[in-house]
C-alpha positions, 0 to 999 in steps of 0.5 A: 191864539184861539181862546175859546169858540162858542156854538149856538144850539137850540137843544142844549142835551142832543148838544151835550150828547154830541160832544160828550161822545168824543171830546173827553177822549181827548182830554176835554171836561163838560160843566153845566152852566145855567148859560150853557155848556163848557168843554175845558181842557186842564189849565197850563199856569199861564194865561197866554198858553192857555187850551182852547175852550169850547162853549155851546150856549142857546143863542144870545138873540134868542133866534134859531141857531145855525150852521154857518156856511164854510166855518168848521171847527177841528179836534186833533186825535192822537192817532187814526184808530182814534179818529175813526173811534172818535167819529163812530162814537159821534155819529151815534150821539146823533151826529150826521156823517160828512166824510167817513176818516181816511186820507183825502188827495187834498191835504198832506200824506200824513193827515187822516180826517173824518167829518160830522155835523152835529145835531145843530149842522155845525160841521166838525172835523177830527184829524189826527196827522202822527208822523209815526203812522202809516200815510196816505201811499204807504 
């Protein structure tokens, strides 16, 4: 089970402004830190089923922080209005398109996805994959 993921960025408020724009749409909570930022999802009683967390800090060598090169994290919306609305609301907290939402011939009929970067060039995705919703041929 993913516990937490941490993120480098060199600009902890275009961060912020980022994820802030989408994330408390899926339930997600900020907290300021003096060490950084932490997007929390509520706590089950259970350590072991615990949410994902996410956790964007300055680098801990103090060097530039960067995207890397095929890693991705993705965010499960609850359907593909929200996605797209979820991916808008992104690109204008100072995100970078990487794939508008909609079905891709790669991945299963159901599954309907955008893509961004953040302003730090971390790509994310935001999928939403409801079987009770319209699919790819249909």
């Amino acid at each position: 089970m993913i516990a937490y993921l941490t993120i480098g960025a060199d600009d902890l408020s275009l961060a912020k402004r980022f994820y802030s724009a989408f994330l408390p749409a899926i339930g997600y909570q900020v907290e300021e830190h003096p060490e950084g930022l932490a997007y929390t999802l509520p706590e089950p009683g259970d350590r072991f089923t615990a949410q994902p967390e996410l956790y964007i800090v300055p680098t801990f060598d103090g060097g530039p922080a960067s995207a890397g090169n095929g890693a991705m994290i993705a965010f499960r919306a609850r359907s593909q209005a929200q996605v797209r609305d979820m991916h808008a609301a992104a690109l204008d907290a100072g995100g970078s398109d990487e794939g508008a939402p909609g079905f891709r011939d790669r991945y299963g009929p159901k599954f309907y996805v955008g893509y961004l970067r953040d302003p730090q060039g971390n790509k994310i995705a935001l999928f939403s994959d409801d079987p009770d919703e319209p699919g790819r041929d249909g």
